[in-house]
KOLRODO-882703 format. One record per residue: residue in three letters; x, y, z of N, C-alpha, C in turn; chain; residue number from 1. Coordinates in Angstrom, 2 decimals, padded with zeros to 5 digits. Layout:
! residues N
(Ala,(X,Y,Z),(X,Y,Z),(X,Y,Z),A,NUM)
...
END
This chain:
! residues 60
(Unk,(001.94,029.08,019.98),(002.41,030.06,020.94),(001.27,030.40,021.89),A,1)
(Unk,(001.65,030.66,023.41),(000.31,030.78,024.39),(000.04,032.24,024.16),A,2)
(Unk,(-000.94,032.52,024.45),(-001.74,033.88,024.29),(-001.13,034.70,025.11),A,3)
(Unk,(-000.68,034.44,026.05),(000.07,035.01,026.93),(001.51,035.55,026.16),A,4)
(Unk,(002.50,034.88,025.40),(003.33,035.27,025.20),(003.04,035.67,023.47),A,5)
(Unk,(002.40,035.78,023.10),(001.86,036.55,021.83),(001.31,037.90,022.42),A,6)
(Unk,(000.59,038.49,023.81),(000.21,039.55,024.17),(001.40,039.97,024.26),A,7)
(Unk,(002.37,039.36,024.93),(003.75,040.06,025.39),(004.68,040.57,024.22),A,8)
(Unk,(004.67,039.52,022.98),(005.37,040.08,022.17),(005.03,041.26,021.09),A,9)
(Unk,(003.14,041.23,021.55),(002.91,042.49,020.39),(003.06,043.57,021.68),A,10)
(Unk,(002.94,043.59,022.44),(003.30,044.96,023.21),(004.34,046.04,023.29),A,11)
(Unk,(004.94,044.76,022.79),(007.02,044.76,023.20),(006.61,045.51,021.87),A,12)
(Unk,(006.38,045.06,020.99),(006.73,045.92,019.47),(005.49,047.17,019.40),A,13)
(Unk,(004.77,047.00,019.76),(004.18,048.54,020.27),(004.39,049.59,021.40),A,14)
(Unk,(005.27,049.08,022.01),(006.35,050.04,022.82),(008.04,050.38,022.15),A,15)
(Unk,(008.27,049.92,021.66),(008.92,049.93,020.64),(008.46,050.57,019.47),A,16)
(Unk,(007.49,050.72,019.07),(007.11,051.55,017.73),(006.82,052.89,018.15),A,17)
(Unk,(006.11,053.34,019.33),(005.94,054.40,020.14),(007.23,054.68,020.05),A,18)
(Unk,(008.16,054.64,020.98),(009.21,054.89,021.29),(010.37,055.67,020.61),A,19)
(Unk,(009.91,054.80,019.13),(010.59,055.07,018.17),(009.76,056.28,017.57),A,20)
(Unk,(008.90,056.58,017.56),(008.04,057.44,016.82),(008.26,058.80,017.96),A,21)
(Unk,(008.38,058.94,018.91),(009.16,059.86,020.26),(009.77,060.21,019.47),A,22)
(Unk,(010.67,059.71,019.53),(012.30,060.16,019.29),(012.66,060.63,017.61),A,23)
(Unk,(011.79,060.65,016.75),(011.28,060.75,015.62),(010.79,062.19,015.79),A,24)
(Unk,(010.03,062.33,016.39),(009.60,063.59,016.88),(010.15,064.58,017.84),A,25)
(Unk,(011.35,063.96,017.67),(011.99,064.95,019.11),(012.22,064.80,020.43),A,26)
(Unk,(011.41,064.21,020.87),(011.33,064.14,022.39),(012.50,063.92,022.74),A,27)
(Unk,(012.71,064.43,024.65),(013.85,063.53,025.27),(014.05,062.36,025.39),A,28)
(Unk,(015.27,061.71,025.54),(014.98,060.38,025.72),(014.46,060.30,027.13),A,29)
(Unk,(015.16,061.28,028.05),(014.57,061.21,029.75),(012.47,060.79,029.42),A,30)
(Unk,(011.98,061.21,028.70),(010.91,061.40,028.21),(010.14,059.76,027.99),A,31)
(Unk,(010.96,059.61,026.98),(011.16,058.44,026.30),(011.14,056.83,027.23),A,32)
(Unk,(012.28,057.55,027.79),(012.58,056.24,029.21),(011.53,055.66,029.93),A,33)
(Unk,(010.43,057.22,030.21),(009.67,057.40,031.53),(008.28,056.78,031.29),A,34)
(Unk,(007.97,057.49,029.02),(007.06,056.56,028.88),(006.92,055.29,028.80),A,35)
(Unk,(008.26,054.64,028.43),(008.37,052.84,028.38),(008.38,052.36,029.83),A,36)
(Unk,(008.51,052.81,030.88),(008.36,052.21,032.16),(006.68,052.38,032.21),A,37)
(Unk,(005.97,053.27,032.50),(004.53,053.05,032.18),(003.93,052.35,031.57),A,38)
(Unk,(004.43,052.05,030.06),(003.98,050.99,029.50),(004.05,050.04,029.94),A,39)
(Unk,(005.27,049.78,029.91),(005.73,048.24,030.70),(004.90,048.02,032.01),A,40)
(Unk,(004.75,048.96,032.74),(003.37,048.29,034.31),(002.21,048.39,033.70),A,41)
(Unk,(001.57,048.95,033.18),(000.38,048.81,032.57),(000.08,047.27,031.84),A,42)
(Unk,(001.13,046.99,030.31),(001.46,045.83,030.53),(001.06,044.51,031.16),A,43)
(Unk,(002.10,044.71,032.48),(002.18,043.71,033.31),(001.06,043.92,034.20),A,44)
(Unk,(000.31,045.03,034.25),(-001.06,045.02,035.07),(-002.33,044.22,034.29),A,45)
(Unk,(-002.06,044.16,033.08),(-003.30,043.73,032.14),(-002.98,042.39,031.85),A,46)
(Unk,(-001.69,042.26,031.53),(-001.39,040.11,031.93),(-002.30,040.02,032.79),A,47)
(Unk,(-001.97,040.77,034.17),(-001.83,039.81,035.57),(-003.45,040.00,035.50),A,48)
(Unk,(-003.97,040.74,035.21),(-005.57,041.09,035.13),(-006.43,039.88,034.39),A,49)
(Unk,(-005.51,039.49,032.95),(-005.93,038.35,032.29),(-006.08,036.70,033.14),A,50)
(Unk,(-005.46,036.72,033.93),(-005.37,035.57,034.80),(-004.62,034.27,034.03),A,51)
(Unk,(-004.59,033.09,034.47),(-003.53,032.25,034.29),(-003.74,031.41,033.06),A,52)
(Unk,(-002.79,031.65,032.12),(-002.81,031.32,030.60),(-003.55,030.30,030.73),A,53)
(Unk,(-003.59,028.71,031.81),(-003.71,027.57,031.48),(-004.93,027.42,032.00),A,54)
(Unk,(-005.76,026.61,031.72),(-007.16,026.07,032.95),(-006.19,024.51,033.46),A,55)
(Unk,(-006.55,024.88,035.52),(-005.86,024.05,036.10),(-006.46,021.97,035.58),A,56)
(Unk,(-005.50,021.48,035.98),(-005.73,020.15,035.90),(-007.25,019.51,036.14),A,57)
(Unk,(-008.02,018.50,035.48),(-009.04,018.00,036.35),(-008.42,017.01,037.16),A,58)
(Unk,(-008.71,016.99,038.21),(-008.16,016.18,039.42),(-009.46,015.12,039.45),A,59)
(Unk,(-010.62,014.55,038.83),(-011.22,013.38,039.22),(-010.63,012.29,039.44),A,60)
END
């Protein structure tokens, strides 16, 4: 599996465990909603930060 989609899938389940632990505690879901969209760009800010799973072709 690429590193890339192993970052993605432990995130997913640590936004998901958060989430669940919210709502465990009470929170709104309006709450709830607002923190999983944050996660989720943060996320996708720290992929895109990681740069491109592959090293390009050697072209000699």
């Amino acid at each position: 599996m690429p590193s890339n989609a192993l970052y993605i899938v432990g995130f997913i389940i640590v936004i998901l465990g958060l989430a669940y632990m919210a709502s465990l505690m009470g929170i709104s879901a309006q709450w709830i909603a607002a923190g999983v969209v944050v996660l989720v760009g943060v996320g996708i800010l720290k992929l895109a930060k990681r740069g491109p799973s592959t090293r390009p072709f050697d072209t000699r």
